[in-house]
C-alpha positions as CSV (number, residue, x, y, z in Angstrom):
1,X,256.9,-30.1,101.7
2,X,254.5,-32.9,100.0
3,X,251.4,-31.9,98.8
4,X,249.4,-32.9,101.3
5,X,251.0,-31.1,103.4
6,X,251.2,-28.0,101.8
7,X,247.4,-28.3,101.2
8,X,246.7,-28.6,104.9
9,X,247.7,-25.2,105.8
10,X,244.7,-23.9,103.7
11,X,241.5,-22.6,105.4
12,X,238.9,-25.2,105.9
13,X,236.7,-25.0,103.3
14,X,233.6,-25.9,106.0
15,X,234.2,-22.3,106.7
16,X,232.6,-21.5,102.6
17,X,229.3,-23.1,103.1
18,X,228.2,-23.1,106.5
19,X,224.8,-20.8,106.9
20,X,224.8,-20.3,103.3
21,X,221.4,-20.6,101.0
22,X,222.7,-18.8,98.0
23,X,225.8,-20.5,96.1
24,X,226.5,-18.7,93.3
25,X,229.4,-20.7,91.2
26,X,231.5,-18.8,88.2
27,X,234.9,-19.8,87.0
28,X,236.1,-18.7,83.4
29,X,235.6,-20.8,80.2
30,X,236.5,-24.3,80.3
31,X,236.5,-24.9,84.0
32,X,233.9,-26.7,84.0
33,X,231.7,-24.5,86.2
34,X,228.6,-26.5,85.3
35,X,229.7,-29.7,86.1
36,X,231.2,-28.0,89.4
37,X,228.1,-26.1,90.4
38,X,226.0,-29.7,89.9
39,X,228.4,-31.6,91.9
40,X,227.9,-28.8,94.3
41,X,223.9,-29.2,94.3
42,X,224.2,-33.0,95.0
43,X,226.9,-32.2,98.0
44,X,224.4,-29.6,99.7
45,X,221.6,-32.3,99.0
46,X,223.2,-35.0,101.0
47,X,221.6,-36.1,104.4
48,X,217.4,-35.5,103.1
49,X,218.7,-31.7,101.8
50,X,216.0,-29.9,99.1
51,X,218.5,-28.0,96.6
52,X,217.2,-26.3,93.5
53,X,219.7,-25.9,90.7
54,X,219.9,-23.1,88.8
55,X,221.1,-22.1,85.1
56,X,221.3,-18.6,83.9
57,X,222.9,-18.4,80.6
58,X,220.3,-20.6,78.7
59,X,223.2,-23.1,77.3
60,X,220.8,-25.9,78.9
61,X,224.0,-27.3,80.1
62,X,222.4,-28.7,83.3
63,X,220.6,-30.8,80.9
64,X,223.3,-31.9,79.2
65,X,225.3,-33.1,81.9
66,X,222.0,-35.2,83.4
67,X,221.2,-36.8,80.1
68,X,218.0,-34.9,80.2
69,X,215.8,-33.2,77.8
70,X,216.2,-30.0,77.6
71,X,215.1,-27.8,80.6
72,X,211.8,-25.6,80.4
73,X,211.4,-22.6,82.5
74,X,209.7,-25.0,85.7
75,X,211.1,-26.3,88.1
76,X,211.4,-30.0,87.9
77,X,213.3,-32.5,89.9
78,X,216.3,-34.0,88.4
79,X,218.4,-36.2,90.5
80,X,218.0,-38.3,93.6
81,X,221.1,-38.2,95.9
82,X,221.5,-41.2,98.8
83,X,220.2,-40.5,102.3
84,X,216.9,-38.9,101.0
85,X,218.4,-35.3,99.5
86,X,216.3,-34.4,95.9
87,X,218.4,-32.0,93.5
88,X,215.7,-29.7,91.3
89,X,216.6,-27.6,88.3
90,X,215.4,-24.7,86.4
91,X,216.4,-23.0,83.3
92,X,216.2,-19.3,83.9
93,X,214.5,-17.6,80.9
94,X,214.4,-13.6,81.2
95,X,211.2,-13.7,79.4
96,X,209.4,-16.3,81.2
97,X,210.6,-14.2,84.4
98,X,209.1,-11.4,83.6
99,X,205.6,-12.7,83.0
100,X,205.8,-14.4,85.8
101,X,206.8,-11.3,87.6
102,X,203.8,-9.0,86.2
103,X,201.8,-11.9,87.2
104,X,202.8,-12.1,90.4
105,X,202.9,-8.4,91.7
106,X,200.2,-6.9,89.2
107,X,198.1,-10.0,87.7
108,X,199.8,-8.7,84.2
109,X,200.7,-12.0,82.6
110,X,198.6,-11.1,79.1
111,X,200.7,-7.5,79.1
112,X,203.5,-10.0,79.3
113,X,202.6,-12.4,76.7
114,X,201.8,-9.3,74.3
115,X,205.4,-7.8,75.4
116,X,206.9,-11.1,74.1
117,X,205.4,-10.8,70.7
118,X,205.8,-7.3,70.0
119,X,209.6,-7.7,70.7
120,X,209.7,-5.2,73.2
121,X,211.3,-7.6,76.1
122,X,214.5,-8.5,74.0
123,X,214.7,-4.8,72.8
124,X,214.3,-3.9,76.2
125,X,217.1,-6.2,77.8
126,X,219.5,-5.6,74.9
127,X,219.2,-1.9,75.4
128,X,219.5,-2.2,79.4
129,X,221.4,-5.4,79.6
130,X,220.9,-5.0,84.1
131,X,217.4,-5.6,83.5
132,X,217.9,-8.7,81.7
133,X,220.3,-9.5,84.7
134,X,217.6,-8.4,87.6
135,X,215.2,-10.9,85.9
136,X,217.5,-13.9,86.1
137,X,218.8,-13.6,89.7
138,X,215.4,-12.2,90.5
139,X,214.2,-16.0,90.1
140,X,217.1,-17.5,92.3
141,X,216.5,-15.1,95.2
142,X,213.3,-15.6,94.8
143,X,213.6,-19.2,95.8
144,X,215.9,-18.2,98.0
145,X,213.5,-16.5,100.4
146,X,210.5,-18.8,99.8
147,X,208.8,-20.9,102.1
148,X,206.1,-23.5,102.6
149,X,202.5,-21.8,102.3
150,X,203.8,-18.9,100.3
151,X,203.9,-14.9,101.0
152,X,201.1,-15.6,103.7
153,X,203.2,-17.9,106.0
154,X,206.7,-15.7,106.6
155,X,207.6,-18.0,109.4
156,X,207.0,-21.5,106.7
157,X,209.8,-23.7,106.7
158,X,211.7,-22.5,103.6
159,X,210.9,-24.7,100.3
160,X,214.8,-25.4,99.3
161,X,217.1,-25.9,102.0
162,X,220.4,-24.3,99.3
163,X,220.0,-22.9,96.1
164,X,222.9,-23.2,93.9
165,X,223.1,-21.2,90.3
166,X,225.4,-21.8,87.9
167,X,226.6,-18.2,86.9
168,X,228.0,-16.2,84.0
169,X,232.1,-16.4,83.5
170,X,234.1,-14.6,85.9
171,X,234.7,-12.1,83.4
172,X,230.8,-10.6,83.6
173,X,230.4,-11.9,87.0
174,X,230.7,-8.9,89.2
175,X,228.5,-6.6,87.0
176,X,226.1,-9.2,86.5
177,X,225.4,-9.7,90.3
178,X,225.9,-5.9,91.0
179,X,222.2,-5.7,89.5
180,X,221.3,-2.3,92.0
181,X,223.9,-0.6,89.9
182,X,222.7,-1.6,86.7
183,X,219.5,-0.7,86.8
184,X,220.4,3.0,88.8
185,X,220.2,4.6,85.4
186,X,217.2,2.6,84.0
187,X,214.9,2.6,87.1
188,X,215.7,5.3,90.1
189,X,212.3,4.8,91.8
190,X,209.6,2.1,90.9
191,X,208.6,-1.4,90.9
192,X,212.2,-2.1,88.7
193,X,214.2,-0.8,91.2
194,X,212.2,-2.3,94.5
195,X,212.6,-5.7,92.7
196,X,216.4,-4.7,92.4
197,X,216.5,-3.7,95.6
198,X,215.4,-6.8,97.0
199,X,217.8,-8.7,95.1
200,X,220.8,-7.4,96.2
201,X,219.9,-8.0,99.6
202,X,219.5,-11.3,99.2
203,X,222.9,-11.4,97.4
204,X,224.8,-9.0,100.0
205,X,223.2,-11.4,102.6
206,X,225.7,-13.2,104.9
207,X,224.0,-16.5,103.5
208,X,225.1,-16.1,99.7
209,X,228.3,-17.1,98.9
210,X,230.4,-16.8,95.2
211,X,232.4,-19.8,94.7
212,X,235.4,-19.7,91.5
213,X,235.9,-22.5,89.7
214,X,239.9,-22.9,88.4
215,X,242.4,-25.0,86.8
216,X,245.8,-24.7,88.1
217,X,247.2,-23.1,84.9
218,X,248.2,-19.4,84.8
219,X,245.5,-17.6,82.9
220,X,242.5,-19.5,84.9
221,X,243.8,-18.6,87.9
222,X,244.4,-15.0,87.3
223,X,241.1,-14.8,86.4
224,X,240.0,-16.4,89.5
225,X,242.1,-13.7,91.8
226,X,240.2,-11.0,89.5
227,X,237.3,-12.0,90.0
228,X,237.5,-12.7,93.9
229,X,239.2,-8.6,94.5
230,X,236.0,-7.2,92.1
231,X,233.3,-9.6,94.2
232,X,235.1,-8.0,97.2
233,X,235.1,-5.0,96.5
234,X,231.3,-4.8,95.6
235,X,230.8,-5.8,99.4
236,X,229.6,-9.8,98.3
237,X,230.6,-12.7,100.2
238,X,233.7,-14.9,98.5
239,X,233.5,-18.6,99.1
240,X,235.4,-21.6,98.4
241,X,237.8,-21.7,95.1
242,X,237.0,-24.9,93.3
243,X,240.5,-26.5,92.2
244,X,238.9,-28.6,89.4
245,X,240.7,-31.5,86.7
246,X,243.7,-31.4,89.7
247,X,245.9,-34.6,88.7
248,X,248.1,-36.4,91.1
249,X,252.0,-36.1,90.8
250,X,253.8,-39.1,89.9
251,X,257.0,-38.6,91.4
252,X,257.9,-38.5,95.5
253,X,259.5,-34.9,96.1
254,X,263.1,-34.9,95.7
255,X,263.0,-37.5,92.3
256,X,260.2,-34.5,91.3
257,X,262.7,-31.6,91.5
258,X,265.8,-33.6,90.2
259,X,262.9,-34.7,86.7
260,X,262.5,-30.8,86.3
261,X,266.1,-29.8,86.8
262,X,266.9,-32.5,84.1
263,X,268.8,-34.5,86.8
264,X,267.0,-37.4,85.7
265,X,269.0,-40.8,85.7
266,X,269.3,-42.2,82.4
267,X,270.8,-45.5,83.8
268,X,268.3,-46.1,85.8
269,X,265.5,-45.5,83.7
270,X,267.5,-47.8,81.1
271,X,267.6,-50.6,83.9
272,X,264.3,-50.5,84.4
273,X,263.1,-50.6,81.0
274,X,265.2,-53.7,80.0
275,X,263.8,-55.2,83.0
276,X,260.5,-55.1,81.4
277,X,261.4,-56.6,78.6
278,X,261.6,-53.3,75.9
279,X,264.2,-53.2,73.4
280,X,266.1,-50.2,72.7
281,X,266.0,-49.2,76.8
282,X,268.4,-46.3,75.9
283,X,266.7,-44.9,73.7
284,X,263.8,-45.2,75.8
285,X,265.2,-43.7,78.7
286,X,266.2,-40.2,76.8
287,X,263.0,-40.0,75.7
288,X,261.3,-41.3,79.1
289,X,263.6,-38.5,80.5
290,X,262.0,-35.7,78.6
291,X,258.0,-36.6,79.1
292,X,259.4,-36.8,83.2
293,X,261.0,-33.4,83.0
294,X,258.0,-32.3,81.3
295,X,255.3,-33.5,84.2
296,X,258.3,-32.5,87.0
297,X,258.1,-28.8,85.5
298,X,254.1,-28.9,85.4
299,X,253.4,-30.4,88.8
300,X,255.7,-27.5,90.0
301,X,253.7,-24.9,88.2
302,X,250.8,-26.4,89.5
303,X,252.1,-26.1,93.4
304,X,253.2,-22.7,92.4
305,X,249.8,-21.5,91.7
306,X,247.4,-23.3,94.1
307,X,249.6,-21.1,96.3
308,X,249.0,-18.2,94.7
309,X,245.4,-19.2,94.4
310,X,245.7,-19.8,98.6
311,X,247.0,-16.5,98.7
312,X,243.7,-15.1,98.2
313,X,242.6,-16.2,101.4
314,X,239.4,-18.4,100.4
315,X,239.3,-22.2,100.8
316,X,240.4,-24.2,98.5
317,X,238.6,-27.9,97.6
318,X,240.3,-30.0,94.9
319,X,238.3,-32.2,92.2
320,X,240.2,-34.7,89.9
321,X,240.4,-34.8,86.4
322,X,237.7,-37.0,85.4
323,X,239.4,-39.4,82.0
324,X,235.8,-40.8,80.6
325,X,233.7,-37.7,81.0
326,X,230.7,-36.6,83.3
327,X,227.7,-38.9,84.2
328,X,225.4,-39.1,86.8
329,X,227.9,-41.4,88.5
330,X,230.9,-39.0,88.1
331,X,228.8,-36.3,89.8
332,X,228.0,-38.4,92.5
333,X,232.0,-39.1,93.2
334,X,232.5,-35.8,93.2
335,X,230.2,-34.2,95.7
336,X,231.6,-37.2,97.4
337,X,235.1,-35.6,96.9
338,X,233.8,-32.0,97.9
339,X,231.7,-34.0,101.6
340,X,235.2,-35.6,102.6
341,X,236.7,-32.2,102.1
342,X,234.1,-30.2,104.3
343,X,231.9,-28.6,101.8
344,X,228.2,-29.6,103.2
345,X,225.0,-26.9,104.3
């Protein structure tokens, strides 16, 4: 079965994105989970969308991949996507959050300010690491549920049509969104726990999804089926898994599995060689016959776990490995990528 083929008996990933405001995106180190979760932003945005972009782990990586200065807890518009869409971004600062918050709900921001300098906000968040957590995804729900006019027009249109935030690692991914549990034995009652409370509705909601990001390599995609069973279990809502850096085989199907037997055929590799002029063909040819076997056997490990990574049941999108890096124009080729695959709002 060619690989087209095998990929079209995967779930559509339309099926990931459709109704959904909330995107959360997580993948485990070196994914690229940023430069997925942007692409991701500018896909949502096509068509006149409004998406806010939003980073949680204050790597200012958002800003790295745009070119930008770096990101200060506003947000700001930072890309432009054809057909009208506008991608914003915002740095989420637990700090900055909080004031904001006591501002807000009580009109508290100079009991903020003060909290800041005594210390007591990074004492208190290192102490009770949930609240830290509650204060981040606080600010994406938050845009989440707002609308034009504010609190006093519930029926506004809402102010971002998607929100997408760029998430901790898979590894911390399901205790950082379980923030109701987090904060149970810091806050039981309270302002704390309502502002918990309303978070996790938001992120229980039908309309959030949590996307993986994976490479088609062993430990990345362990991590992946992890991480989709604990999001599960929690009762959130899995999305699509992002197949990122996928590269093309270069061999048709039966020439593959002869390469990575070691079937290869030395003569006519030799043949060929001579006929482009190279000295020493035979020589070439063993050694031409090695790297081959060597990208038969990976292409095969690579089938063999985008079906394991199917077997999880959530769509899969592929994104190619990108040889000259990440710019505004690689983004825009691949939320071009994820549109033709059936990610859109």
């Amino acid at each position: 079965m060619s690989e087209r083929e095998d990929r079209a008996r995967y779930p559509d990933p339309a099926r990931a994105c459709a109704g959904a405001r909330l995107h959360i995106v997580t993948g485990k180190g070196g994914t690229g989970k940023t430069t997925v979760a942007a692409a991701l932003a500018r896909a949502l945005a096509a068509d006149g969308g409004r998406v806010l972009l939003v980073e949680v782990e204050g790597r200012q990586g958002i800003a790295t991949l745009f070119g930008s200065p770096p990101l200060p807890y506003e947000e700001r518009e930072i890309d432009a996507v054809p057909g009208g869409g506008r991608v914003f971004a915002l740095a989420a600062d637990a700090e900055a959050a909080l004031m904001e918050y006591l501002e807000l709900f009580y009109g508290m921001r100079r009991a903020g300010q003060a909290l800041t300098r005594l210390g007591a906000v990074d004492f208190a968040t290192t102490i009770a690491p949930g609240l830290r957590d509650v204060l981040l995804t606080g600010k994406a729900t938050e845009a989440v549920r707002r609308r034009e006019g504010g609190r006093r027009r519930p029926e506004g249109r809402f102010h971002y049509d998607a929100v997408v935030m760029d998430a901790p690692p898979t590894g911390r991914i399901g205790r950082f969104l379980n923030v109701n549990s987090e904060v149970a034995g810091l806050a039981r009652v309270g302002p704390i726990r309502n502002h918990a409370d309303r978070v996790m509705e938001v992120i229980r909601s039908d309309r959030t999804r949590v996307h993986f990001v994976s490479l088609l390599e062993e430990m990345p995609a362990q991590e992946t089926r992890d991480g989709i069973a604990e999001v599960g279990a929690l009762g959130l809502h899995v999305g699509m898994v992002v197949v990122n850096m996928a590269r093309p085989p270069l061999l048709p199907g039966d020439a593959l599995s002869d390469a990575a037997a070691g079937r290869a055929d030395l003569g006519e590799l030799a043949a060929g060689l001579k006929a482009a002029g190279l000295d020493d063909a035979g020589d070439l040819a063993e050694s031409l016959a090695e790297e081959v076997g060597a990208h038969a056997r990976r292409v095969l490990l690579e089938r063999r776990v985008r079906a394991e990574l199917a077997g999880t049941g959530a769509p899969l999108v592929e994104l190619p490995l990108l040889e000259g890096g990440v710019d505004r124009a690689a983004l825009e080729g691949l939320a071009r990528r994820m549109a033709e695959q059936g990610v859109r709002r």
